[in-house]
N, C-alpha and C positions, 0 to 999 in steps of 0.2 A: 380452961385449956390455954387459952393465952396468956395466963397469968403463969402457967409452968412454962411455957417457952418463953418466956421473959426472963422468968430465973435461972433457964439452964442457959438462955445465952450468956445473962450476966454472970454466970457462974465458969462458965467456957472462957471468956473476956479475962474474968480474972485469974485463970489461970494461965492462959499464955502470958499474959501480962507479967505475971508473975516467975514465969520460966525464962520470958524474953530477958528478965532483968541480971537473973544468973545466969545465963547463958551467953558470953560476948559474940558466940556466933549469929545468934540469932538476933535479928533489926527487931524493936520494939515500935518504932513509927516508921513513915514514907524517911529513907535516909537520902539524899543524894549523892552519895557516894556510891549505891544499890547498881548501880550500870557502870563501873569501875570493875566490879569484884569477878573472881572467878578463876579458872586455870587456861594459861594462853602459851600456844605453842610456838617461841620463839628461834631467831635466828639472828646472831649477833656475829659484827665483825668485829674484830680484834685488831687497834691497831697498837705498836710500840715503835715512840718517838716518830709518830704520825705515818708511820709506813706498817703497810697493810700486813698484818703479821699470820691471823687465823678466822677458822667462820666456826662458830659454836652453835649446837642446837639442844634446845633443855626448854623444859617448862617453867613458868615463872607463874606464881600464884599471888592473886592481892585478896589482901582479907582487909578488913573493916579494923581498924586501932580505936579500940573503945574507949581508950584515955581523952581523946578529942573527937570532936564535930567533923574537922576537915583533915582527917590523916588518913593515910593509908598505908598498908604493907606489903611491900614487894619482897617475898618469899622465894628464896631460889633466884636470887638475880645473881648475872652473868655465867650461871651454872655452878656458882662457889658458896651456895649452901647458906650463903651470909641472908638476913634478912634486912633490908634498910624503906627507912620511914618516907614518906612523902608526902607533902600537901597538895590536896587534889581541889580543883575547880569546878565543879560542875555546870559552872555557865560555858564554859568553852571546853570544857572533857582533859585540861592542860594540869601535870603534875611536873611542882620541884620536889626535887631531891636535895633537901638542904644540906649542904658540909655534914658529914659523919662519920667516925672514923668505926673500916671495917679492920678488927685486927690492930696493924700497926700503920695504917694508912689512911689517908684524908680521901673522902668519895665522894663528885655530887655530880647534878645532875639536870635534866629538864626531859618532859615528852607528854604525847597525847595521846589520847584514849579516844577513841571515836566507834562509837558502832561499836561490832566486835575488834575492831583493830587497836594494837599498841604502838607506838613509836618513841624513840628516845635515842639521845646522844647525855654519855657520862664519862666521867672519867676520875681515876685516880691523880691527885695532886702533888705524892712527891714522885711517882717510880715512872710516871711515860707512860702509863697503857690509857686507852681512852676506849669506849664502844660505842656505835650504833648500833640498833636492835631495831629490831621490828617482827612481830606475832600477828596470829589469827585466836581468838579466845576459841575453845576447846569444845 
């Protein structure tokens, strides 16, 4: 009897294993990016040429970028559908948003992830707009 539950665990084992691999949603080990991820209910100001212009509310989604260890994807940021990459830290919950151009424009960034909470200031580099944001995860 213990010898079939050995095989069916090992046989369970290898098949997640196996799914986790095709599947970029799904984490195949402990990831530390795992307490980053998820949908978070944001609210961002809007400022042009540093004066306070508008207050946006939209969800922003981070998923896992299976390309690297340390990336992550902000999904739905600033409410414009765009999706932009960022390295995330896990020793201190702190992501950049390195230089990327959304469109026809230069975007970056800095914020933290803490608990369920997001915070960040970014901004576009030729046109004036810049954000602060900050969510509750969902």
């Amino acid at each position: 009897m213990k010898n079939v539950l050995a095989i069916i665990t090992l046989l369970l084992s290898i098949a997640f294993i196996h799914s986790c691999k095709k599947d970029p949603t799904i984490v195949c080990e402990p990831d530390p990016r795992r307490p980053a991820l998820g949908t978070f209910s944001m609210i961002d100001s809007v400022f042009f040429l540093n004066t306070f212009n508008d207050t946006v509310h939209y969800d922003l989604v981070i998923r896992l970028d299976t390309l690297t260890g340390d990336t992550i994807l902000l999904e739905n940021m600033f409410n414009f559908s765009i999706d932009l990459k960022a390295v995330y830290s896990s020793a201190n919950g702190s992501f950049v948003i390195p230089p990327q151009m959304d469109d026809d424009a230069l975007v970056s960034g800095i914020g933290t992830i803490s608990g369920n909470n997001i915070s960040y200031t970014a901004a576009y580099d030729d046109d004036g707009y810049s954000f602060i944001g900050a969510g509750q995860k969902n």
